[in-house]
C-alpha positions in Angstrom: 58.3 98.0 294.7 59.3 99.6 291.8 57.3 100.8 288.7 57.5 102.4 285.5 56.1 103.5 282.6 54.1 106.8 283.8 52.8 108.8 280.9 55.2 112.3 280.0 54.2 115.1 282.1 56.4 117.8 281.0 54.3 120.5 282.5 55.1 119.1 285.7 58.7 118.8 285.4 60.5 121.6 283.9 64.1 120.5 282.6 67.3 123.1 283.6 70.9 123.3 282.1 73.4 121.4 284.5 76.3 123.3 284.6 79.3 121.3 286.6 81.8 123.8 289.0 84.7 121.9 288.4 87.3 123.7 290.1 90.0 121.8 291.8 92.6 123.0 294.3 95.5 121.3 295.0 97.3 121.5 298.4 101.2 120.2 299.1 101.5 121.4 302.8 105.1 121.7 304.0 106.3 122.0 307.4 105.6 125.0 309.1 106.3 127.5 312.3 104.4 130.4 311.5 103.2 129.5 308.2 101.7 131.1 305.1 99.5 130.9 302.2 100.6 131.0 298.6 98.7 131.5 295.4 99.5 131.9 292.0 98.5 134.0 289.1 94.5 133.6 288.9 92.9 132.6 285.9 89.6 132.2 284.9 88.2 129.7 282.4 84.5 131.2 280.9 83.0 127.5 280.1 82.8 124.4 282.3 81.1 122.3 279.6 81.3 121.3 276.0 78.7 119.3 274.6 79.0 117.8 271.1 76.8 116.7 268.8 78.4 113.9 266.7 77.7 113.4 262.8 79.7 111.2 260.3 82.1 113.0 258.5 82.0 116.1 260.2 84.7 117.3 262.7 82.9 119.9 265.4 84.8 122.3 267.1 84.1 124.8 270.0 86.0 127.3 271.8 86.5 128.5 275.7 88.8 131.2 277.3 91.3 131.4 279.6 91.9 134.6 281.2 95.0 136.2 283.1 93.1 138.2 286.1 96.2 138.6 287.9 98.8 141.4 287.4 101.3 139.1 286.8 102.4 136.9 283.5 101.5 133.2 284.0 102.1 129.8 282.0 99.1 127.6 281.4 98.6 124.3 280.6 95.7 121.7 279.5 96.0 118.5 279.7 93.0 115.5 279.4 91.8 112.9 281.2 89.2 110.1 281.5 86.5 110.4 284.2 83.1 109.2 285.6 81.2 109.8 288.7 80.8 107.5 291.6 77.0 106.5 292.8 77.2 109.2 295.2 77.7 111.9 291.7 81.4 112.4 293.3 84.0 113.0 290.2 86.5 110.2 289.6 89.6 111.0 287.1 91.8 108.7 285.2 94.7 108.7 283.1 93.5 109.2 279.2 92.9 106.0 277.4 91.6 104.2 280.6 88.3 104.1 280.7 86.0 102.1 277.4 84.2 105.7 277.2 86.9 107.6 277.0 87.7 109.8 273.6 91.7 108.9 273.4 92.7 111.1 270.7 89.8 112.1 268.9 89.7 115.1 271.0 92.2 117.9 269.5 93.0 121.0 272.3 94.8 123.8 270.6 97.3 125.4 272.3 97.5 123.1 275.1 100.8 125.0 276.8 100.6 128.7 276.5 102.0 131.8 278.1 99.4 134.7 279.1 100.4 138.6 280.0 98.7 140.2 282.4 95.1 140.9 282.3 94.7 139.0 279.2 92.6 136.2 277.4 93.1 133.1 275.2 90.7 131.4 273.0 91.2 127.6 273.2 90.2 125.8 269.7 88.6 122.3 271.0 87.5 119.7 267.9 86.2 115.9 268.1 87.1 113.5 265.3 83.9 112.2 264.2 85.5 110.3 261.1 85.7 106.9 262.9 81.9 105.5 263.4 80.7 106.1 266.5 78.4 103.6 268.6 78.6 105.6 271.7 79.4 108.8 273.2 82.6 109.6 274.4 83.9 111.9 277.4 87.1 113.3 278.3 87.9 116.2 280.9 90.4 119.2 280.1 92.4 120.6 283.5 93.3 123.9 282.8 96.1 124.7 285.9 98.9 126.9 286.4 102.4 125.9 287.9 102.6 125.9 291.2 104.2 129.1 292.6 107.8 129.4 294.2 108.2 130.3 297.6 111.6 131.5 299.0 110.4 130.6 302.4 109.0 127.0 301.4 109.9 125.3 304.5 106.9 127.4 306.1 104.6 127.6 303.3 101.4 125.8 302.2 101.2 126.4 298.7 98.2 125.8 296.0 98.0 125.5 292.1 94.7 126.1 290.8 92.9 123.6 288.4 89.8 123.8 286.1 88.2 120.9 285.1 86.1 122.0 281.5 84.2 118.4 280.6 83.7 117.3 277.1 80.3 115.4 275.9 80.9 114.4 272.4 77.8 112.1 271.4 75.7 111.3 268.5 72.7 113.1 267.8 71.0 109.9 267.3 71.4 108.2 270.4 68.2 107.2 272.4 67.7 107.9 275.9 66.6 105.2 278.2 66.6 105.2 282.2 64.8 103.2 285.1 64.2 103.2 289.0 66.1 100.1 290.5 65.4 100.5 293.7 63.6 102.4 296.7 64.3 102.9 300.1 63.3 104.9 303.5 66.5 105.7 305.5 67.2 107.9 308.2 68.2 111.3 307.2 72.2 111.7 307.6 71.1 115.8 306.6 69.6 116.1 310.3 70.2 116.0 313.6 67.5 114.9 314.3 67.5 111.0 314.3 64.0 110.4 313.5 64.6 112.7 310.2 64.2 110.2 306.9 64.4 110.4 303.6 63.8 108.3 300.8 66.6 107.0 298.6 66.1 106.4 295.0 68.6 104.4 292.8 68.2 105.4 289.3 69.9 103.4 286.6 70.9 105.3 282.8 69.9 102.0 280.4 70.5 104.3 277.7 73.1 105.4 275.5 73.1 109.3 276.2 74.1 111.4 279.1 71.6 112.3 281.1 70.2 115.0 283.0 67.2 113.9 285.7 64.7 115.2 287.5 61.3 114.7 289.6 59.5 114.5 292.6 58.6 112.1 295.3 54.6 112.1 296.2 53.8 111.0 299.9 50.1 109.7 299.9 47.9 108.1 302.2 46.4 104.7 301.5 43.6 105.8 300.3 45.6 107.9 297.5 45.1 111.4 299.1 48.2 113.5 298.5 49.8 114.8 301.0 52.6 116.7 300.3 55.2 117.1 297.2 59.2 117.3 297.4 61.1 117.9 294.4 64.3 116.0 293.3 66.7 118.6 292.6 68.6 118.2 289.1 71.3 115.7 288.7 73.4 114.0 285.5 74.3 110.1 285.0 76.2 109.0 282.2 75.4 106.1 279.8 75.3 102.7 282.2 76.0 104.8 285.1 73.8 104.4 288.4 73.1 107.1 290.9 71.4 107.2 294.3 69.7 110.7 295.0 68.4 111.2 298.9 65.5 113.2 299.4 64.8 114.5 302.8 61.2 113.7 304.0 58.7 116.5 305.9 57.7 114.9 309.1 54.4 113.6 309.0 51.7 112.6 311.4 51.0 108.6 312.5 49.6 106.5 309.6 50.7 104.1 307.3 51.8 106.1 303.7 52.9 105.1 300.2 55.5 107.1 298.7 55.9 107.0 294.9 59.6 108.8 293.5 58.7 110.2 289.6 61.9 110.7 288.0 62.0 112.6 284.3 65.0 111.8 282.5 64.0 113.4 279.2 62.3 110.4 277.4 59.2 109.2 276.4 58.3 108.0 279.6 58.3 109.1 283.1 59.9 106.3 285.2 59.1 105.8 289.0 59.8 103.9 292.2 57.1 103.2 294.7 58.2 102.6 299.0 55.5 102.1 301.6 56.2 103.9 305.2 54.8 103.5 308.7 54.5 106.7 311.1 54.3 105.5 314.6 
């Protein structure tokens, strides 16, 4: 059963920043007797996120840093790509252009290749075209990586190149924000060992045209509408059309028939929900 519709209750559910660790490593494993481990130069990148807000005419531009950490010079360079997230909130990438919400070339990185001394930092300039009209938001993501480091002994050698995925929101500041619960179910727990461990799993569908960030809790009451416990719904994004299924794990409760109702707050007007029914034996 699923409802919406709830009335705002923004002293109940506090919204938080979402700040995405994008930091990929990349692993080409060689064959090996003894074997080692190679790492390059280490660099740092001080912003995982750009968000920007989108007005005709206007061409807004940020900035991030790379830094050098290592005592060795190292070549850096940023290239873009399209991506999404799966249902599960996994990261998908694909080649720039690909994706209808992608921001092509309307995204300018400046420098893109660039050499850095030791134990040093470079600002990099990052600008969104907003001349064209835009309908929609738009999202592109910027791997910062090194080259991947020459071994002399490579035929006993795994080697790694570190990349940084910083992610770029360019949207209008007058898109509306719309979401809804499409569906509700009690599963077992896959968190536990135990097999009797459930949760509840909540499909949450973004209807609107804005990235959003979601939040909430899942109320277990008895039939008679006595509350019986709270669990929260830790913080997680979906982007425009995007649907995402959240698991909460459940506290194990006594026999009785209960009614579980998931409250999720995606920032709107309206606090949308999702309503299961559950038998304890």
């Amino acid at each position: 059963m699923i409802q919406a519709g709830f009335p705002r209750r923004s002293s109940s559910l506090r919204r938080g920043r979402w700040l995405v660790r994008a930091v990929f490593i990349a692993a080409t494993a060689l064959p090996s007797v003894g074997g080692s481990h190679t790492l390059g130069a280490q660099i740092a990148v001080d912003e995982l996120e750009l968000r920007f807000a989108l007005r005709p005419g206007a061409t807004p531009l940020q900035t991030f840093r790379v830094s050098n950490e290592s005592d060795s010079a190292t070549q850096v360079t940023i290239s873009l790509e399209d991506w999404d997230r799966d249902e599960a909130g996994k990261n998908q990438f694909y080649p720039l252009g690909k994706l209808s919400t992608s921001c092509r070339s309307r995204v300018v990185v400046s420098p893109t290749v660039f050499q850095l001394a030791p134990r040093s930092t470079q600002t990099i300039r990052v600008s969104v075209d907003s001349a064209p009209a835009f309908k929609a938001g738009c999202y592109t993501i910027l791997f910062v990586e090194t080259p991947r480091p020459p071994n002399a002994k490579a035929q006993s050698a795994i080697m790694y190149n570190i990349r940084y995925g910083v992610k770029v929101y360019a949207e209008p500041a007058s898109l509306a924000e719309s979401g809804e619960v499409e569906d509700v179910q009690i599963r077992r727990d896959s968190t536990k060992i135990d097999k009797a461990s459930q949760a509840m799993s909540v499909l949450f569908h973004n209807t609107g045209n804005r990235h959003l960030l979601v939040r909430g809790t899942v109320e277990i009451r008895r039939t008679d509408n006595s509350l019986v416990s709270k669990v929260d719904v830790p913080e997680f994004p979906t982007l425009p059309a995007a649907r995402r299924r959240v698991s909460v794990s459940l506290p194990k409760l006594g026999a009785g028939r209960y009614v579980l109702l998931a409250l999720l707050d995606y920032g709107g007007r309206e606090i949308v929900a999702g309503q299961a029914e559950l038998q304890v034996p």
